[in-house]
N, C-alpha and C positions, 0 to 999 in steps of 0.2 A: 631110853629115859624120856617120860613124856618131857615136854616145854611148858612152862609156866604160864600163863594167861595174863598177861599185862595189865596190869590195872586201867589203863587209858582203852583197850579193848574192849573189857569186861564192862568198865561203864558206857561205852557206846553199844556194846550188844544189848544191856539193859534199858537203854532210854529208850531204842530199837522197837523193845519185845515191849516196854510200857505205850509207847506210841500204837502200835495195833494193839494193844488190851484195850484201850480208851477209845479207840476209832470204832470196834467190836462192840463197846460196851455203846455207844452210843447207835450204832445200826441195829443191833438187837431191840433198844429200849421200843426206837420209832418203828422197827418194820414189824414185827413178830415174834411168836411166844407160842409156844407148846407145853402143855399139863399134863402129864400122866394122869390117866381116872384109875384110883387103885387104893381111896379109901372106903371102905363100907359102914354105914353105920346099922341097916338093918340087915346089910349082906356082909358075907366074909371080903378081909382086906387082899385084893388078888389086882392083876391085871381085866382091866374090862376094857381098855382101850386109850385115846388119846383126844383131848379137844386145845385146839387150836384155834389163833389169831393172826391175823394178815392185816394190817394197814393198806390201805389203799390208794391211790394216785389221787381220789377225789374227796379224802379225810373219812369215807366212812371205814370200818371194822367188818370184816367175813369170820364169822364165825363158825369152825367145823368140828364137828365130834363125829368119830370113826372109830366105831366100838366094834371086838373081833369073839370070835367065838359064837359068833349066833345069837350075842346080845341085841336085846332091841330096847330102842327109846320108847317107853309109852306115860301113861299118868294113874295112880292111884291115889289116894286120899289126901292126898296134900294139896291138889290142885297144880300144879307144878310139875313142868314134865324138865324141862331147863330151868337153871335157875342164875344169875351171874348179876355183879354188881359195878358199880361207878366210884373210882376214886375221885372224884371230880366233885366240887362241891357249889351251889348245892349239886344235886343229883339231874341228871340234862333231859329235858325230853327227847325221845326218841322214837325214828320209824322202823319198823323191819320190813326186808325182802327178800323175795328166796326160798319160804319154806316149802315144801310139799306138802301134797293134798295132806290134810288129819292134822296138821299142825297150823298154831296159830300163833300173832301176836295183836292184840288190840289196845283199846284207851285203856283199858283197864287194868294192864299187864305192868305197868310202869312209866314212874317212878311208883315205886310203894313198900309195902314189906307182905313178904309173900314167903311160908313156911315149906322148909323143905325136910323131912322126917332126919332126927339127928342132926343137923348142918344149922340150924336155925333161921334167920331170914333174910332175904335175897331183896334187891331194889328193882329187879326184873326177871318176868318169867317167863319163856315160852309154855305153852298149853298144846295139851295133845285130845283127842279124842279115842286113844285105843289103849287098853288093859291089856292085862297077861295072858300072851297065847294068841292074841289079834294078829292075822297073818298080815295086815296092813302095817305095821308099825314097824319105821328103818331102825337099819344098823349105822347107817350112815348119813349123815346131811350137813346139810350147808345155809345157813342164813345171814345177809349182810344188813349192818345197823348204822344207822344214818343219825348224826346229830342234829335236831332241829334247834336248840338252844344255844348251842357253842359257839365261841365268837366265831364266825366267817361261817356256819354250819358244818364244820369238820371238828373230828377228832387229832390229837396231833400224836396221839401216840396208843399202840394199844392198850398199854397199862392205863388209859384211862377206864379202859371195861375190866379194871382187874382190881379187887381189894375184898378182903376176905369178910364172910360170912360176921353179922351183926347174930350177937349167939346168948341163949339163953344160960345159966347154969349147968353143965356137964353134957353140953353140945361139943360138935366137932367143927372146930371154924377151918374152912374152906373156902380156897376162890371161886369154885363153881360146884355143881350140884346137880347132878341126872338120873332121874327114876327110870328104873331098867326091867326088861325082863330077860331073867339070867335064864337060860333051859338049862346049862350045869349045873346050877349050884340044888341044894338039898338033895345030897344025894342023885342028882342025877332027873329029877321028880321037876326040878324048873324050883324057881321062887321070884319076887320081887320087891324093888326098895330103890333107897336112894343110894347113889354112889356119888362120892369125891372127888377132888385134887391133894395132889398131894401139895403139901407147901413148902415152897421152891424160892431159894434168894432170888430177887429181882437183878438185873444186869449191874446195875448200881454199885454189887458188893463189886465187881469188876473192875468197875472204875476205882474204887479205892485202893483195887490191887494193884494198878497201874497209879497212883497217886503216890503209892509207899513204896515203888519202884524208881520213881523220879527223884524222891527222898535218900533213898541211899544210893544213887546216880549221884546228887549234890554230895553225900555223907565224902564219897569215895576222894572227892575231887580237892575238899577241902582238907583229907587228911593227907592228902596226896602233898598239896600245897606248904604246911606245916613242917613236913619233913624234910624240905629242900634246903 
């Protein structure tokens, strides 16, 4: 016959397990974020790959997207080859570093509003120079983004470069936005478009899950109290 779990236990295993959910939640907020890319709006909804955030020791943000299957990053009619935004208000100016040859970022890239086919419009874009079937255009890269405005010149957290798509009428709001060339998709024949994130709770919800963990931690103790 099992043994009953004590309530004086149960509520130190809980305060336990809410103390790392909060320690968790708040390491995730400041260090790093990972997106799934796997909405489409002129391509089918599939995996195309993953774009990530890194916090840095010197407040700037690396930002990396690692598309798989032979997708490649380039730009078609939108101007817009990346597209991601500021919850930071206002919007901060910024430097980029890092890209590889064909890719850009200049004055003109951001802050602004910048159209990304389906997703609506971005406060930052990187710029590509290569179309579908460009054997120059990666699958994978890396660029890190520098606050020029922010108090002390840093970012304190990634979720500063994170907050979803500014959207017109029967757009799909999203936290970022990469025009791709799919060689899967249409049959097999290749196609191109933009792709998405998926939208994901921020760490945040976590915190509260370990907030309502402490709540019935206190619940247990007082009714523990009551019955004596």
């Amino acid at each position: 016959m099992s043994k009953l779990i004590k309530p004086r236990k149960l509520a130190i295993s809980l305060a336990m397990f809410a103390l790392i959910t909060v320690g968790s939640a708040t390491i995730a907020r400041a260090d790093a974020a990972v997106f799934n890319l796997n909405t489409g709006s002129t391509l089918p909804n599939q995996n195309y790959g993953t774009l990530s955030l890194l916090l840095n020791g010197d407040g700037s943000i690396t930002i990396t997207v690692n598309l798989i299957n032979g997708n490649r990053i380039i730009e078609t009619g939108q101007n817009v080859s990346i597209g991601f935004n500021s919850s930071l208000s206002p919007n901060p100016s910024i430097t980029v570093s890092g890209l590889p040859a064909g890719y850009s970022f200049g004055a003109g890239d951001g802050p602004g509003s910048f159209g990304a086919d389906g997703f609506g419009t971005f406060d930052y874009r990187i710029r590509s120079g290569f179309s579908a079937g460009d054997a120059g255009a990666v699958s994978n890269l890396s660029f890190t983004v520098f606050c020029t405005s922010c108090a002390g010149g840093v970012f304190s957290s990634v979720y500063d470069l994170v907050s979803a798509s500014t959207n017109p009428p029967g757009t799909i709001s999203t936290f970022f936005a990469v025009d791709i060339f799919c060689p899967n998709c249409n049959g097999g024949q290749g196609a191109t478009g933009f792709v998405g994130t998926e939208a994901v709770p921020e760490p945040t919800s976590m915190l509260l899950l370990g907030t309502g963990l402490f709540g019935l931690v206190a619940g247990i103790r007082r009714r523990r109290k009551s019955q004596k």
